[in-house]
N, C-alpha and C positions, 0 to 999 in steps of 0.2 A: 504494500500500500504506500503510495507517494505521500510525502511530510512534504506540509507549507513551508517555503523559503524561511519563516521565520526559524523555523528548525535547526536551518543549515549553515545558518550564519547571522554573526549579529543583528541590529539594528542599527543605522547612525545616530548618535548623539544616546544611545541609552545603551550603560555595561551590561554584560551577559557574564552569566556564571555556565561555563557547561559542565554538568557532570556526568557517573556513567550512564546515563538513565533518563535526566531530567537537565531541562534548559531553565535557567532565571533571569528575568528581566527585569528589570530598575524604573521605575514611574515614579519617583521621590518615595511618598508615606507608603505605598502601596507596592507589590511586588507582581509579577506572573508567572505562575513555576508552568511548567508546560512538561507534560510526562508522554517520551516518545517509546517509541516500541521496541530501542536497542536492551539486551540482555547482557548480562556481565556474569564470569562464570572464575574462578579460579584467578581473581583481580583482575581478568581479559575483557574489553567488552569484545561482544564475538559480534563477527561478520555478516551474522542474521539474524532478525530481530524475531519479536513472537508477534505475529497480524492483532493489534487491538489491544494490545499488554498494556498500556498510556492510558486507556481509556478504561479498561478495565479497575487498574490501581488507583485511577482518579475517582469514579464513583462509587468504591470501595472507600476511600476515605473521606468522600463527601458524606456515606451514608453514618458514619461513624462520627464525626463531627456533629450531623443532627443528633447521633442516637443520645450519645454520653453530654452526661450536662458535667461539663468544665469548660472553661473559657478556652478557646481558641481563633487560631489568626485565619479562618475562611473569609471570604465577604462577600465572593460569588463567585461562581460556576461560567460568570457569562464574557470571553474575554475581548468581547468588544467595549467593556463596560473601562477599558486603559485604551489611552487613543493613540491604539494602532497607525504607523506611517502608512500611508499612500500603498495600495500596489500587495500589503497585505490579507493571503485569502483569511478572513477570520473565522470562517467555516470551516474549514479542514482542523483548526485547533478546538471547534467544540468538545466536549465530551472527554479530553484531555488537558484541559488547562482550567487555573485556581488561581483568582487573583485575593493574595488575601495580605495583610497587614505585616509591614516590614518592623520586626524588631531587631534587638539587642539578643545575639543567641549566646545560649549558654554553652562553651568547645567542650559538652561530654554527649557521650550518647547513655541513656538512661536506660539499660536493658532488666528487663524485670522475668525469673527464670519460675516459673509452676513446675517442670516436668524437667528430668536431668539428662541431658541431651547434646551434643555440639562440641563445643571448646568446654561447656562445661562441664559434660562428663568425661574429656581428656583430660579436664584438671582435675576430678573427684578422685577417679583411677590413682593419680601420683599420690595426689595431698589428704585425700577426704574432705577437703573443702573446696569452695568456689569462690575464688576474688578474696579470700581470708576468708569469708565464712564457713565454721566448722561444720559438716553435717554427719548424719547418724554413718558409720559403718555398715556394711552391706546392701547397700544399694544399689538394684540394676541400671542398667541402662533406660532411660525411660521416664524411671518413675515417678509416680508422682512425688512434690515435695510436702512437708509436714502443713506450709503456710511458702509464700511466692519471697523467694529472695531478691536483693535489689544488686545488680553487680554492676557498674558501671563502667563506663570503657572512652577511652579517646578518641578523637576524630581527627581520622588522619587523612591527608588527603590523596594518596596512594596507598595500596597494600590493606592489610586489614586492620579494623579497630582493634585496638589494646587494652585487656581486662587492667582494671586498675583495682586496686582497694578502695572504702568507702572514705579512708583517710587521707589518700593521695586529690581523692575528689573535693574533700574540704580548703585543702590548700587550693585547690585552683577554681574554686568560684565561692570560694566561704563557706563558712561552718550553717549560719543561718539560709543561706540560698541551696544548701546540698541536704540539710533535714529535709526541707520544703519537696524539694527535687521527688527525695527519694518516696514521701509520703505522698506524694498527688502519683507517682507514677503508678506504685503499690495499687490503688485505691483505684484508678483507670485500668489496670492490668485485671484487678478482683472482678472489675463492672462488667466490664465486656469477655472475657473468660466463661465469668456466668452465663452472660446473654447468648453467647457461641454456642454453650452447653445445651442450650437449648432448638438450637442447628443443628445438633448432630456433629461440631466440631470443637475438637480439645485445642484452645492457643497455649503452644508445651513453652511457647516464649516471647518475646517481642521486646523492641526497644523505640524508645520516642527519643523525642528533640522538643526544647522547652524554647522559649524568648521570651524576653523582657519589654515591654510598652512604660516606659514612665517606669512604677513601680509595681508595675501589675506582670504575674509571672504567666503568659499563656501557651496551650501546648501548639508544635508548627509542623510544621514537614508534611508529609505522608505519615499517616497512621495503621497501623493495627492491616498493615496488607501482606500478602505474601511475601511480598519482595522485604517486609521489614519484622514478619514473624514468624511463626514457624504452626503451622494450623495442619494437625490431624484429622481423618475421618474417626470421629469415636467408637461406632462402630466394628473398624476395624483393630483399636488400639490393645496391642501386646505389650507389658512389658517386659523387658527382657533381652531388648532386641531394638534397634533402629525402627523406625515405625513410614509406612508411607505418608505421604503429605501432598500439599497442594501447592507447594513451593517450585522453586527449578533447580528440585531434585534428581528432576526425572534427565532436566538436560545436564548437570554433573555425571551423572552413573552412564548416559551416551558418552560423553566427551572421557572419559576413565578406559574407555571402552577401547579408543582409537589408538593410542599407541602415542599421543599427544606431550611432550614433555612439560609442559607450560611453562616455560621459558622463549616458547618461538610465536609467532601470530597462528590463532586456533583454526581448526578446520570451520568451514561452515557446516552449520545443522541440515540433518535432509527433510525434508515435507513432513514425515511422517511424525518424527520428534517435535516440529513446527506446531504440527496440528494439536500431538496430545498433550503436551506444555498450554498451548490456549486453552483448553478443551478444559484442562485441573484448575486455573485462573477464572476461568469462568464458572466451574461448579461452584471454588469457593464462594466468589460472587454474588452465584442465584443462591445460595443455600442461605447465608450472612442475611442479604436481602429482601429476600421474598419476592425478588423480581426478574425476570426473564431480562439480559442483557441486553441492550438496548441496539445493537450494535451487529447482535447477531446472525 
């Protein structure tokens, strides 16, 4: 599917941020994050993207934004609502783009862990803890946790984020702004967890991003989507064991598959990896939602 020029290259006279995933653009107070269809696998973004991935992950976190009442920086869904240069189709970026309120961001990523899974069960394995917190001995892979730990991590702008302690995070945005952090994330992770629960999916984790307005702390980014947690079919969930997901998992274990070192630029995905990558993006979706993808 073709991406509007704004995609592909800046704007005049307003900065862009590109990242692996998403484009940012600068209106003064106001921002436009625009979420394109590129995929990122092993730090690489790969050469194929998933048909509809931008749009999918946008009204996944629009509908989340409605659902949970805490303040956050949406304003609209509609991005003619920033005044687009001349020459820009504004319709190719519907259903993909969020213009919502430029803060003061906090440099941690706020990861909040239910189920012991990822880097965190590579660190339980060594330590029996996660980020310095102690937990029980014998614990599978999977498991549920006793109550949702807060692990936090750095934001880095190559390579992956960095588990840090909850201590190293006080140093670096305060002692009063990293309680706050850790307590509003907890308490969105409990809310919507629950509410999944009742989809038919376990989130075994997920991580936000906070800002600052004035003195009001609200949460930003993309929230609670594949691409930023890690969502089970409950259903299905063993533990014991690595668990399927709705994430791009499915194009990790292709790309494992090829003989690929990831140190060299990645193979492109074939059709069919293409298709069932969209296919899990979008169950999550309708399931979360209650609505048939819009798009489909």
């Amino acid at each position: 599917m073709a991406r509007a020029a704004l995609l592909e290259s800046s704007i005049p006279g307003v900065p862009v941020r590109r990242g692996k995933v998403r484009d940012v653009y600068d209106f003064g107070d106001r921002l436009l994050i625009v979420a394109s269809d590129r995929i990122s696998a092993f730090d690489w973004v790969l050469p194929t993207g998933i048909t509809d991935k931008g749009r999918i992950l946008t009204q996944l976190s629009e509908m989340w934004f409605r659902q949970l009442e805490t303040p956050h920086h949406l304003l609209s869904m509609d991005p003619t609502s920033v005044p687009l240069p001349a020459g820009i189709d504004g319709e190719a970026l519907v259903g993909r783009s969020m213009v919502v309120r430029k803060t003061e961001v906090f440099p941690v990523e706020c990861v909040v862990r239910g189920y012991l899974s990822g880097s965190g069960w590579k660190e339980y394995k060594q330590s029996s803890a996660v980020c310095g917190i102690p937990l029980p001995r014998g614990l599978r892979e999977s498991d549920q946790l006793r109550e949702p730990i807060f692990t936090p991590a750095t934001k880095e702008e190559s390579g992956h984020d960095i588990n840090i302690p909850f201590e190293r995070m006080e140093e670096i945005v305060g002692s009063p702004a990293a309680n706050e952090l850790r307590r509003r994330s907890i308490e969105i992770y409990q809310r919507a967890a629950d509410y999944a629960r009742t989809k038919g999916i376990l989130i075994a984790d997920t991580k936000f991003e906070f800002g600052k307005v004035g003195n009001e702390i609200i949460l930003i980014d993309e929230v609670l989507t594949p691409d930023s947690s890690r969502f089970w079919p409950a259903d299905q969930y063993a533990p014991g064991r690595g668990q399927p997901s709705f994430d791009k998992q499915f194009v990790r274990d292709w790309l494992e598959t090829t003989g690929w070192n990831k140190n060299s630029p990645p193979p492109r995905l074939p059709d069919d990896v293409v298709l069932r990558t969209r296919s899990k993006y979008i169950e999550a979706y309708e399931r979360l939602s209650g609505k048939k993808f819009a798009w489909a």
